[in-house]
N, C-alpha and C positions, 0 to 999 in steps of 0.2 A: 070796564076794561079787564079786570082783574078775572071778573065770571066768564069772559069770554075768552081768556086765554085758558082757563081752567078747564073749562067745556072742549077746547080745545086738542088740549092734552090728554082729555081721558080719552075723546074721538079716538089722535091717533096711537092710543096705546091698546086699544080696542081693537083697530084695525090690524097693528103689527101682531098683535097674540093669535090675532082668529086667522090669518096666513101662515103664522107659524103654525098651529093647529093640523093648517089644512096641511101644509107641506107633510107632517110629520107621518099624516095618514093615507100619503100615496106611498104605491110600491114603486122603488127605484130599484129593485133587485136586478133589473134586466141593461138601468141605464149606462151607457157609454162602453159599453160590452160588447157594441156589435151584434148584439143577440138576434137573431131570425126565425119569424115564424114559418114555418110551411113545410113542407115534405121535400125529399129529394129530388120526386118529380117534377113538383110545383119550381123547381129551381131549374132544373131540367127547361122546363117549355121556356122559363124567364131569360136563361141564359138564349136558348135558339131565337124568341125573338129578338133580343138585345143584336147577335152574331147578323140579324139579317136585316137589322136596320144598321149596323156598322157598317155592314158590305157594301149597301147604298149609299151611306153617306161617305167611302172611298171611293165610290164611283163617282157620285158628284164631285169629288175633290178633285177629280183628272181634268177637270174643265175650268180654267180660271174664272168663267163664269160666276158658274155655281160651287167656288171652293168654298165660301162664307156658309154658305148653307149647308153643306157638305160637314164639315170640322163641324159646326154646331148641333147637329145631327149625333155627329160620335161622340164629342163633349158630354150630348143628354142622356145619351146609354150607356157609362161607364159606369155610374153607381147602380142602376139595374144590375150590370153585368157583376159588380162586384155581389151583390147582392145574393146574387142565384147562385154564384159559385158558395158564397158563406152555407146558403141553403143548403147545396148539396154536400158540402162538408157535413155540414150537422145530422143532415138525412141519414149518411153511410153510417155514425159515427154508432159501434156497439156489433156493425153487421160483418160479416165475413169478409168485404173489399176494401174496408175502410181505409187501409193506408192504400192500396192501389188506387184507390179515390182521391185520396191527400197526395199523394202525386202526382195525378191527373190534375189536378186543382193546381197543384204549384205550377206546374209545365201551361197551365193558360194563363195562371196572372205574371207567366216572364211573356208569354205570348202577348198580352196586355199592352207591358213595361214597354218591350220591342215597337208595338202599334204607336202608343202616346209618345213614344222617341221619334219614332217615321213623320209622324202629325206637325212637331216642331220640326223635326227640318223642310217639312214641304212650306211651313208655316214661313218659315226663312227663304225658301229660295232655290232648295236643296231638291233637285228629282232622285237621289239616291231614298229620300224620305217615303216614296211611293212602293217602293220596293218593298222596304223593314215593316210596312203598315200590310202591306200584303202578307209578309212573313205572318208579321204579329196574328190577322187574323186566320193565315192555315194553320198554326201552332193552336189557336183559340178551338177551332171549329174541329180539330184532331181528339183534343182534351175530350171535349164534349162526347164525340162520338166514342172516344174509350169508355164514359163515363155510361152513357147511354148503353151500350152493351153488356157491361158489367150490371147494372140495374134490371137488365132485361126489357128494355123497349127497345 
């Protein structure tokens, strides 16, 4: 009993060194930073698709139907969307429009905030919700296209 508690012991003390090990020799430099990879354009196209499968799933949302489908739709493109804006922050960041970027940037994730407001109140009951989500996405779809000009596409 004694040799198989020992055997035991070394097992798991073998195991917990060589994950420690492991852990020590990954890079975490980038973890819980947000950090993104890709260019500004690459954020660019991420954001337009995101804008145009929002549009459709507002559209479905007008139909009690297809609201569930709808909301769940924009629900899956909001980290995209966040995503592509971080992108294009990073892309400007060093270049000549950078803070006209960062502004542009800030002016869609209120454009965002405004949408996922409108979403809970349609969520609720609320048709002024339909409104603020239309808002949210011209305010989104505005950004973009200052963002796009300023880039040069």
């Amino acid at each position: 009993m004694k040799k198989i508690l020992n055997i035991s012991v070394v097992m798991a003390f073998i195991l917990v060194m060589s994950s420690a090990a492991f852990a020590m020799d990954m890079n975490h430099s980038g973890h819980g930073k947000g950090e993104m990879k890709g260019s500004m354009h690459d954020g660019i196209a991420m954001m337009e698709k995101g804008l145009a499968h929002m549009k459709h799933g507002a559209k479905l949302m007008h139909d009690p139907a297809t609201m569930k489908e709808g909301m769940g739709l924009m629900n899956k493109e909001m980290m995209p969307m966040h995503n592509g804006m971080k992108m294009i922050e990073k892309g400007a960041e060093g270049g000549e429009h950078h803070s006209m970027v960062k502004g542009s940037m800030g002016h869609a994730n209120k454009g965002m905030m405004e949408m996922m407001k409108g979403m809970g109140l349609v969520k609720k009951g609320d048709d002024k919700g339909f409104q603020m989500m239309d808002s949210g996405l011209e305010k989104m779809e505005k950004s973009l296209e200052d963002v796009k000009g300023m880039s040069g596409m």
